[in-house]
PAPAMAR-551105 format. One record per residue (C-alpha): x, y, z; residue number from 1; residue in three letters. Coordinates in steps of 0.1 Angstrom, whole numbers, plus 5000, padded with zeros to 4 digits. Example, Ala and Ser with C-alpha at 12.3 -4.5 7.8 and 13.67 -1.06 7.14 Angstrom:
2
<r c1="5123" c2="4955" c3="5078" n="1" res="ALA"/>
<r c1="5137" c2="4989" c3="5071" n="2" res="SER"/>
This chain:
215
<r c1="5000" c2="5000" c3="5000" n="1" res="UNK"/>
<r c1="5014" c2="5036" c3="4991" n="2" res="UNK"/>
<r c1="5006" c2="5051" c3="5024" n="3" res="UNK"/>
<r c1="5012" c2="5089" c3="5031" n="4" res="UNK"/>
<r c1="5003" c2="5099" c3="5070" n="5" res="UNK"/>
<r c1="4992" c2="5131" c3="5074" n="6" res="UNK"/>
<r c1="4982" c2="5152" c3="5110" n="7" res="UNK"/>
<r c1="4967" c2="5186" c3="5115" n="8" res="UNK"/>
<r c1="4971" c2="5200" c3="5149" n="9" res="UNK"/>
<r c1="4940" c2="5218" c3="5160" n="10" res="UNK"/>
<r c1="4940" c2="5252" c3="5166" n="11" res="UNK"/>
<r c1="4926" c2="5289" c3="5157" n="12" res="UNK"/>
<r c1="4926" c2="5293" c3="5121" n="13" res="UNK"/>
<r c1="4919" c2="5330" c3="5123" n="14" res="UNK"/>
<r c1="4949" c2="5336" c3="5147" n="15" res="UNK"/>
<r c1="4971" c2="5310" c3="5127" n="16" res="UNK"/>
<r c1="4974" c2="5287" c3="5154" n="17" res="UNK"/>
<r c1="4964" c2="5258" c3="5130" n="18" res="UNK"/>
<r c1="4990" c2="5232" c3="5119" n="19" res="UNK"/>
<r c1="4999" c2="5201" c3="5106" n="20" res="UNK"/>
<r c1="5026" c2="5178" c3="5092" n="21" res="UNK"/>
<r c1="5028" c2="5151" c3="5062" n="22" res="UNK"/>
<r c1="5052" c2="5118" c3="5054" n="23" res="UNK"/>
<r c1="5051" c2="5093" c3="5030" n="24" res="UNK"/>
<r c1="5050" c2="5060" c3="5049" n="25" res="UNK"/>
<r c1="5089" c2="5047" c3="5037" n="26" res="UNK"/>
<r c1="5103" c2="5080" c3="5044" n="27" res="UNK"/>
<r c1="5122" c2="5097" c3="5071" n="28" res="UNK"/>
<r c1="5116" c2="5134" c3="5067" n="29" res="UNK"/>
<r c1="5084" c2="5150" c3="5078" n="30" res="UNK"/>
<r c1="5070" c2="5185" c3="5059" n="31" res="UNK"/>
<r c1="5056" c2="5209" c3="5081" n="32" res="UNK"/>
<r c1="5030" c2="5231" c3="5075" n="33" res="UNK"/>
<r c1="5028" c2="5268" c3="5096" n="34" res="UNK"/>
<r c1="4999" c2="5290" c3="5100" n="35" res="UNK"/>
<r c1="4959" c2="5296" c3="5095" n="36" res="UNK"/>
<r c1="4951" c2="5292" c3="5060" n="37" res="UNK"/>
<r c1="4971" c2="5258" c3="5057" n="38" res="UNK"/>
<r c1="4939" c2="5243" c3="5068" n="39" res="UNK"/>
<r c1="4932" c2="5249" c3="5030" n="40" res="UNK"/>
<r c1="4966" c2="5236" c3="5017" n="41" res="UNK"/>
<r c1="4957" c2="5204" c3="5041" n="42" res="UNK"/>
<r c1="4933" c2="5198" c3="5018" n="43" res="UNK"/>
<r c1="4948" c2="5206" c3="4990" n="44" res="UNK"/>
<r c1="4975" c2="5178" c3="4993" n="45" res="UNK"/>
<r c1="4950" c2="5149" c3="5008" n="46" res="UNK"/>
<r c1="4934" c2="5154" c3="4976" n="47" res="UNK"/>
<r c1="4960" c2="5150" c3="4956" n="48" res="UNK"/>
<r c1="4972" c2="5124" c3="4972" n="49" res="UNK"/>
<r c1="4944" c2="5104" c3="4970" n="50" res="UNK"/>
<r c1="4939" c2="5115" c3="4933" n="51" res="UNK"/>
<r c1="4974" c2="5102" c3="4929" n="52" res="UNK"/>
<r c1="4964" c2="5069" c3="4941" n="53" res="UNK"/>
<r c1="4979" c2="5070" c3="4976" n="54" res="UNK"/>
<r c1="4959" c2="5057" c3="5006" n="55" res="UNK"/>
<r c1="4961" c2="5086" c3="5033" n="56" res="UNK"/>
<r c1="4961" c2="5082" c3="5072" n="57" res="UNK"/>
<r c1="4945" c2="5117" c3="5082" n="58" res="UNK"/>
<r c1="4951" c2="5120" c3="5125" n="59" res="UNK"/>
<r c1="4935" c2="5152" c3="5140" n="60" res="UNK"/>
<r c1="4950" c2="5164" c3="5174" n="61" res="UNK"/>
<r c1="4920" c2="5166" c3="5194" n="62" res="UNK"/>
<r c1="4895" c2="5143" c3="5208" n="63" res="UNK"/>
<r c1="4876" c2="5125" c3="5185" n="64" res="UNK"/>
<r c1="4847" c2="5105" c3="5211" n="65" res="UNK"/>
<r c1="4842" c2="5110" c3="5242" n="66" res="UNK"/>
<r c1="4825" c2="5088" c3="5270" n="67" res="UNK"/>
<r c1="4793" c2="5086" c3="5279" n="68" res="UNK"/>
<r c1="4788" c2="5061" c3="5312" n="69" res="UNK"/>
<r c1="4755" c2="5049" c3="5324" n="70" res="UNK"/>
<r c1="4765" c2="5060" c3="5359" n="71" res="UNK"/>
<r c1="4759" c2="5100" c3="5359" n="72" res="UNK"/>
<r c1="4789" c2="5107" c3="5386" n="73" res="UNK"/>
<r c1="4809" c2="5099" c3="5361" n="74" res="UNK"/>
<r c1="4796" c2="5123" c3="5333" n="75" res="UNK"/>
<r c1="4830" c2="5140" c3="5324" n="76" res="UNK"/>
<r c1="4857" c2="5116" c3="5335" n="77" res="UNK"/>
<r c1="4884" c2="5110" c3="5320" n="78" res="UNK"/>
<r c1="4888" c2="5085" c3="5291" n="79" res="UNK"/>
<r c1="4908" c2="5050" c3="5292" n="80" res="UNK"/>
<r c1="4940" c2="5060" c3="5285" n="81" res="UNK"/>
<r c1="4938" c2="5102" c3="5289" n="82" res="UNK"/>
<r c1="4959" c2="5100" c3="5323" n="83" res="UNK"/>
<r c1="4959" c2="5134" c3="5333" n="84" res="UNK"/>
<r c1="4952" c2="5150" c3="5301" n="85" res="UNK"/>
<r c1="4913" c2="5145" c3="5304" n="86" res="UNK"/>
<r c1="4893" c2="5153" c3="5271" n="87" res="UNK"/>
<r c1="4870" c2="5176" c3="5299" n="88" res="UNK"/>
<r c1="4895" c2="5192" c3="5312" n="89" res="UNK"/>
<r c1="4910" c2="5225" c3="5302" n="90" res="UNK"/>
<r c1="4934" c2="5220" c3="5271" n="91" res="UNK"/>
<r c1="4913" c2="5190" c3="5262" n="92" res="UNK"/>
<r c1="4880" c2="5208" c3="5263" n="93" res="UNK"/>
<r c1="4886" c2="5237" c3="5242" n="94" res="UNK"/>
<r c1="4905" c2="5217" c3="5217" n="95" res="UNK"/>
<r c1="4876" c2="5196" c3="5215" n="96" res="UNK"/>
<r c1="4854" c2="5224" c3="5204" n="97" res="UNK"/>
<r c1="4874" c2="5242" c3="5176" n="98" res="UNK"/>
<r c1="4884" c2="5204" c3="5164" n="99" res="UNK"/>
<r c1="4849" c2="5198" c3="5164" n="100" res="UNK"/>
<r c1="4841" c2="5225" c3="5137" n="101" res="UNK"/>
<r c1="4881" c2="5227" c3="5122" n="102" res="UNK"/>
<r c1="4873" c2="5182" c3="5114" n="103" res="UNK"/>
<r c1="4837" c2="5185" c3="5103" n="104" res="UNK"/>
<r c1="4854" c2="5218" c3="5077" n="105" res="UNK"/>
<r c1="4881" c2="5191" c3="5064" n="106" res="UNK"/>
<r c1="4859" c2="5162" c3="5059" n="107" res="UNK"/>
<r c1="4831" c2="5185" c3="5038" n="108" res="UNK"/>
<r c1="4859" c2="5200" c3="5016" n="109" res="UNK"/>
<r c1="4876" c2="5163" c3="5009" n="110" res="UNK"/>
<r c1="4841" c2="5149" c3="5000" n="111" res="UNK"/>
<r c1="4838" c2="5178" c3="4980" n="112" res="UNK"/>
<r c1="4867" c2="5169" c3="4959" n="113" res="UNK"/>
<r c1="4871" c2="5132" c3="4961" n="114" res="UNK"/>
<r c1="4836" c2="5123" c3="4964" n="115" res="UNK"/>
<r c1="4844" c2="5084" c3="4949" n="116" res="UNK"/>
<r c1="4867" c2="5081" c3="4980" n="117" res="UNK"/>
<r c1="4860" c2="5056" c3="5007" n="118" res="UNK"/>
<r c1="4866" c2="5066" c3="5046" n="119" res="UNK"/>
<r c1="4878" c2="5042" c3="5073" n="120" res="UNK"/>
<r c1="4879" c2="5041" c3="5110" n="121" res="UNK"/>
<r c1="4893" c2="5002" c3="5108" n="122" res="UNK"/>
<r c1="4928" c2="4998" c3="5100" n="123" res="UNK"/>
<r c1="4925" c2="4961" c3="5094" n="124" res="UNK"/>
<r c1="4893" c2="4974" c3="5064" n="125" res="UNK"/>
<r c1="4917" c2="5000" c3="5052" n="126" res="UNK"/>
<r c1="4946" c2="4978" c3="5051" n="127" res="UNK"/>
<r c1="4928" c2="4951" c3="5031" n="128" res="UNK"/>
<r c1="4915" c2="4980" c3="5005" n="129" res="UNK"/>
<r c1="4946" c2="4999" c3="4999" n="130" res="UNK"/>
<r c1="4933" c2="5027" c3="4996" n="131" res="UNK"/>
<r c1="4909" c2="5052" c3="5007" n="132" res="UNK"/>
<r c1="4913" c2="5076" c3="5038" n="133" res="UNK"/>
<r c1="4920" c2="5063" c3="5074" n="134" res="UNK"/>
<r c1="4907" c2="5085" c3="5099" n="135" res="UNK"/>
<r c1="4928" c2="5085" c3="5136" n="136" res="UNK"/>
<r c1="4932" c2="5108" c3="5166" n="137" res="UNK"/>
<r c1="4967" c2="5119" c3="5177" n="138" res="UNK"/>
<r c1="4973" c2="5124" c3="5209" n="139" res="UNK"/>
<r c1="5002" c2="5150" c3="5214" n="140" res="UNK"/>
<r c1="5006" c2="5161" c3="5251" n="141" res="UNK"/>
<r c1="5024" c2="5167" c3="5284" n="142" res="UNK"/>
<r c1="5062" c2="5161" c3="5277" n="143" res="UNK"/>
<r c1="5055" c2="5150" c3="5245" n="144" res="UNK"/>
<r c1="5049" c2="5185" c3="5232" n="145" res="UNK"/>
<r c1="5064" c2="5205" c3="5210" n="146" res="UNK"/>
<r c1="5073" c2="5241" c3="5206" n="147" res="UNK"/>
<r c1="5043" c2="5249" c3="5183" n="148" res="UNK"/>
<r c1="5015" c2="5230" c3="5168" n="149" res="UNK"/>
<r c1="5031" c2="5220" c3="5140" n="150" res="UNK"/>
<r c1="5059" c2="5207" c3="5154" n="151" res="UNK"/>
<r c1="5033" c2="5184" c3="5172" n="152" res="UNK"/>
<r c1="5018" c2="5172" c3="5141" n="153" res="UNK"/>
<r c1="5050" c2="5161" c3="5128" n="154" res="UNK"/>
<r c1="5057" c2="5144" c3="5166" n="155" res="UNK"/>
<r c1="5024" c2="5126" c3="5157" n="156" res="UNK"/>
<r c1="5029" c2="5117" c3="5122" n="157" res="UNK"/>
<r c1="5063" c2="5103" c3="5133" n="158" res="UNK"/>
<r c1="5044" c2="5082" c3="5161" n="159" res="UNK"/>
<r c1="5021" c2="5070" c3="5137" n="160" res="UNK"/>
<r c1="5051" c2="5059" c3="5115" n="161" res="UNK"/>
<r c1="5063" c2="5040" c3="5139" n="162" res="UNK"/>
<r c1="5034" c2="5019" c3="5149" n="163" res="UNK"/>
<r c1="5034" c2="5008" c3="5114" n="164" res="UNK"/>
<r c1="5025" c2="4979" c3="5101" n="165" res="UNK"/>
<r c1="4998" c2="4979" c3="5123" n="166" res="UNK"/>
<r c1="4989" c2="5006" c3="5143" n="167" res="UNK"/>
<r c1="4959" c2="4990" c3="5155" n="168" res="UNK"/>
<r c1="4980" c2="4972" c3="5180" n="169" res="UNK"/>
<r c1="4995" c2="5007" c3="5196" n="170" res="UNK"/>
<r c1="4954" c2="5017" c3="5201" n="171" res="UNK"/>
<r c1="4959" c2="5039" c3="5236" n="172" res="UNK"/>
<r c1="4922" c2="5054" c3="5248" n="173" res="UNK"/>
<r c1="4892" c2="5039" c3="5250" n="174" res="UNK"/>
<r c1="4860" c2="5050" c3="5264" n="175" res="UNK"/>
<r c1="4828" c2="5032" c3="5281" n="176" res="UNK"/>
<r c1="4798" c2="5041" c3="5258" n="177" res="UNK"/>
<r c1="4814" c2="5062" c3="5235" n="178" res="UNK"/>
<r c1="4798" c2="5092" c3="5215" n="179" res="UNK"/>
<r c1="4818" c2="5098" c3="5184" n="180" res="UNK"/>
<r c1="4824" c2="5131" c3="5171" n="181" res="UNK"/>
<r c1="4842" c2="5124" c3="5141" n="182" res="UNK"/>
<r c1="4813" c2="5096" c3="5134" n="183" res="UNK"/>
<r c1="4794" c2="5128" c3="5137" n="184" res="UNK"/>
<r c1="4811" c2="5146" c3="5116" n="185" res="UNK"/>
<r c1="4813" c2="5117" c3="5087" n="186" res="UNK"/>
<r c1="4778" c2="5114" c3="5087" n="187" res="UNK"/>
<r c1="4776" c2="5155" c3="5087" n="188" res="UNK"/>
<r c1="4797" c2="5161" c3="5061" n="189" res="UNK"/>
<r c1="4780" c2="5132" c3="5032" n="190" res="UNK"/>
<r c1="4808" c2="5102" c3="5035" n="191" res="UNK"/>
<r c1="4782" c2="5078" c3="5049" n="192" res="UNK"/>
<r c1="4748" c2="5075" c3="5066" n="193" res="UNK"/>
<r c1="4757" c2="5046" c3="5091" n="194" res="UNK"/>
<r c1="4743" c2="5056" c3="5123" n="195" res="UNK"/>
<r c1="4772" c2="5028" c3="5139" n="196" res="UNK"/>
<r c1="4794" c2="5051" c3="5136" n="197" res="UNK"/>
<r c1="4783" c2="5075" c3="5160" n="198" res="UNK"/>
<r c1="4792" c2="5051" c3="5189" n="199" res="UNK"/>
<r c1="4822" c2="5041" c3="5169" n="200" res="UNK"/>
<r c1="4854" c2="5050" c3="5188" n="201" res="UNK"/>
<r c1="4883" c2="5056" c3="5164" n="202" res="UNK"/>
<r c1="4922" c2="5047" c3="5169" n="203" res="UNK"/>
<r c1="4939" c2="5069" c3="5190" n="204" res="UNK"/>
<r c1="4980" c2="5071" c3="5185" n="205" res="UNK"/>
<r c1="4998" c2="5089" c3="5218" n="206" res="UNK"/>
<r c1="5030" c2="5103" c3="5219" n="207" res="UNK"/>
<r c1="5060" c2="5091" c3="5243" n="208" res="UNK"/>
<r c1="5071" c2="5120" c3="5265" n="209" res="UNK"/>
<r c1="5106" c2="5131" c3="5257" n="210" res="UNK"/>
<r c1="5132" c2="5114" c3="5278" n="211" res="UNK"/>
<r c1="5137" c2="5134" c3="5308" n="212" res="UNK"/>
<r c1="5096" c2="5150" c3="5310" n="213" res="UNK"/>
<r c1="5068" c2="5135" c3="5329" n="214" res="UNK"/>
<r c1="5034" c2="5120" c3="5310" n="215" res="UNK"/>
């Protein structure tokens, strides 16, 4: 499979603090991508790509489903796997909100122009076509981070790379119940009308802290 892994850190795209990163699979280097209206070049080169005939791994850095227990004093915990970087919780929260809008944006646009194109939340289903677009969550935080977001788009594009051949098998959150947002946002945008994937959870890839910071 030609495989090119892609990431868009989520941020203001008015005050240019949107970002995001891109690697063929069997390379080393990573582009980087700086400011607000990349959100637009994002798009440009998925398209291409896919028009190319590569199968694209899209990650977003921000939560992508969220619990939903059946016991209410636990409405807003933390996920399987969030530690201390809760998808309620400050960071988490508001990156939740603009990703929510800044995803739904992305997905709309790449229907628009590669509206033939079939999306996946299973790696194994992607895998097996060898094509398409894999959808992911990155999960960039703590001592992990960068100096800006697009520095942590690369750091996740890098982290997906390395979980390769399967990246299934480096799955880190989970979630009891799970609402999916980017399900949400698939169905929104025109890619499909399965109602599954709204309680759907998708793959999350995390980060390893830097040697010498704490998780």
């Amino acid at each position: 499979m030609k495989l090119t892994i892609c990431c868009a850190d989520i941020g203001s795209v008015p005050k240019g603090r949107f970002g995001w990163a891109r690697s063929h699979a069997d390379e080393t280097g990573i582009e980087r991508h700086r400011g607000g209206t990349e959100i637009v070049e994002l798009v440009d080169a998925v398209a291409e790509d896919v028009s190319a005939g590569w199968a694209v791994a899209l990650g977003f850095e921000c939560p992508l489903f969220v619990p939903v227990p059946t016991q209410a004093l636990r409405l807003g915990k933390a996920r399987r796997g969030d530690g201390n970087r809760s998808w309620s919780a400050g960071a988490g929260a508001a990156t939740l909100v603009t990703g929510l809008v800044e995803v739904a944006w992305i997905l709309a646009e790449l229907r628009r122009r590669c509206p033939s194109t079939k999306a996946h939340l299973d790696w194994s289903s992607f895998a097996d076509a060898g094509s398409g677009l894999f959808l992911w969550e990155a999960f960039v935080s703590g001592g992990a981070k960068a100096g800006t977001h697009v520095d942590d788009a690369a750091i996740a594009v890098g982290t997906f790379r390395d979980a390769l051949p399967d990246p299934s098998a480096a799955n880190a959150v989970g979630a009891e119940r799970p609402l999916s947002l980017l399900g949400a946002a698939l169905i929104w945008s025109g890619w499909t009308d399965d109602l599954n994937l709204l309680d759907t959870p998708c793959l999350v890839i995390r980060a390893a802290p830097s040697e010498g910071t704490d998780s």
